[in-house]
N, C-alpha and C positions, 0 to 999 in steps of 0.2 A: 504494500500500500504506500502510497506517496506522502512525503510528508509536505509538499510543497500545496499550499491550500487556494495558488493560481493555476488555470491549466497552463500548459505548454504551447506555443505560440508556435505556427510556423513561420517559415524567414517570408511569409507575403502577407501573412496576418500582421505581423511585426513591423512591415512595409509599409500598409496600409495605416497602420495606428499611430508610426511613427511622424509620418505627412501628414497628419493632424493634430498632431500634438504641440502643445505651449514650450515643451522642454523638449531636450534633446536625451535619449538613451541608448546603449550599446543592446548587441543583441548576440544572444551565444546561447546554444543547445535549447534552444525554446523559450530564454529567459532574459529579460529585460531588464537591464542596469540603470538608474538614471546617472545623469551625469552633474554633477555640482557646479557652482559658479567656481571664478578666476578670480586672486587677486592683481591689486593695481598692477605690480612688478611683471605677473604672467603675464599680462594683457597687453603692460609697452614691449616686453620682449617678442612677443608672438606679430605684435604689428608693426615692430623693428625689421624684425625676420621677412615679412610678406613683400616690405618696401624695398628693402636692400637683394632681394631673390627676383623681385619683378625689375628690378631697375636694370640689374646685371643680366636678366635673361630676355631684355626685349625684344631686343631682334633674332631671338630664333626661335627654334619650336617648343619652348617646352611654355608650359600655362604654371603658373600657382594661387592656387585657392586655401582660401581661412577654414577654421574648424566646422563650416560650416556643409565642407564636403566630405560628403559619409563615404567610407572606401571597406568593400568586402571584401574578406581574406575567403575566395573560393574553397581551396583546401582544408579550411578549418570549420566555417561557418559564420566567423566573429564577423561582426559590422560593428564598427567603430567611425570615429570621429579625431583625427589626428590633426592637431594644431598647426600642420602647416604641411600641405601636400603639393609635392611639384610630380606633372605630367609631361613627359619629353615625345613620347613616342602617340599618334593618334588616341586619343582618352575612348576606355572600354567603357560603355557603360552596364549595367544590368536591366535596365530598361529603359525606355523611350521617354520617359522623367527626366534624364541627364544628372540625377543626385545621387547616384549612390556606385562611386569610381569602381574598375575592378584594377587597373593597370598602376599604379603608381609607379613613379622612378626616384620618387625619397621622399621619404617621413618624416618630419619633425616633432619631437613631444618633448615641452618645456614641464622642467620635472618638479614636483612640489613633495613635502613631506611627507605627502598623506598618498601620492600617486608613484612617488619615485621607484620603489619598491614592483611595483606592478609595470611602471614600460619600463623597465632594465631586465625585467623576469619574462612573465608569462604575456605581455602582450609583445615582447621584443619577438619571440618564440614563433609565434604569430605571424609576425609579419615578416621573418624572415622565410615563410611559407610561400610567399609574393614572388610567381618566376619575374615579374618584369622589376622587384625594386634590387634598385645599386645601392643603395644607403639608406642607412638610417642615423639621424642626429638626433642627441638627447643633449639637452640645455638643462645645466642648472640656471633656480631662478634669485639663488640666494646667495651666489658670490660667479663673480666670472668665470664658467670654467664649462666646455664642451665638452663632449665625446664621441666624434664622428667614424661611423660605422660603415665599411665597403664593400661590398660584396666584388669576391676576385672571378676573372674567367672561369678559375678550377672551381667556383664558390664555397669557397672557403671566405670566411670574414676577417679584415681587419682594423685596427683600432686608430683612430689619431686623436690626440687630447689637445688643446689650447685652453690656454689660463692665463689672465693678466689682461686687462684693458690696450694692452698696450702691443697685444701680440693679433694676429690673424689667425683665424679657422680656414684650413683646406677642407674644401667636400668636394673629395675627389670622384664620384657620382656625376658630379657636373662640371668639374674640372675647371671649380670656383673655388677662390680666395676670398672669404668676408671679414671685415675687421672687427676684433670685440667689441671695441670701442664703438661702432653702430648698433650691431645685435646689442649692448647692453646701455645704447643711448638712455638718458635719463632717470634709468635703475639706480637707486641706492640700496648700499647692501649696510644687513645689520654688522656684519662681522668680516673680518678681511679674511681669507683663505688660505690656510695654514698649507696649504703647499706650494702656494704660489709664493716666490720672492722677489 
């Protein structure tokens, strides 16, 4: 017997409820996450990010859209909502809607206390399930400090870190140099970064 006392949603019921709904929520095995507000800091970094990624990517193919573009991990089932998605290659969609990506070619998710745990684990897990993404970046939101994630030919992944206001993020995905100093324009952090010198 279930102990879950909602039924189980399929991913067009989920579909359907989601496109009418006030809030936004994730969707995995039948079951509907909602998703919490941003603070200040999330919110200039994520719209640092869209500005500095649209500005450098204007003239060629790739699109980038805000959290507000849902992207389905086919292989898994998860539909999610990731803070910053760039599309290089013609955008898949799941249906004639145009909301809900299947293709990405990198991911962004600015990390907070209460989420960080979750996109470095089991949603990174996820979405390295993605044949078409090259990367994946994870932003802290609480002192300067990335960690951009690449998917190699052999796909095998790996790491590059930047730290310090004063240094550049490679995401090598797009075969972009962005400076911290932009992605963490007008951030204040409560405490300086005990690895960074």
């Amino acid at each position: 017997m279930s102990t879950n006392p909602f039924p189980l949603l399929s991913e067009q019921e989920y579909l359907d409820q989601e496109r009418k709904a006030s809030f936004k929520s994730e969707y995995f095995g039948g079951e509907t996450f909602a998703m919490g507000g941003a603070k200040r800091a999330h919110n200039l970094i994520v719209t640092n990010l869209i500005r500095v990624l649209s500005n450098a990517l204007l003239d060629g193919p790739c699109e980038v859209y805000p959290s507000d573009m849902r992207v389905q991990i086919e292989a898994t089932g998860l539909y999610t909502y990731p803070d910053v998605v760039v599309a290089c290659d013609e955008p898949k969609f799941r249906d004639d809607q145009l909301d809900t990506l299947q293709n990405p070619t990198l991911l962004i998710e600015v990390a907070s206390e209460s989420t960080e745990a979750y996109d470095r684990g089991t949603k990174s897990r996820h979405y390295r399930r993605i044949p078409s993404l090259k990367g994946y970046v994870l932003v802290a939101q609480d002192r300067p400090a990335v960690e951009s994630f690449t998917r190699g030919d052999d796909h095998t992944w790996t790491l590059r870190e930047a730290g310090g206001l004063e240094n550049e993020l490679r995401i090598d995905a797009l075969k972009l140099n962005l400076s911290m100093a932009e992605i963490y324009h007008r951030v204040q952090f409560d405490r300086p970064d005990p690895l960074v010198k």
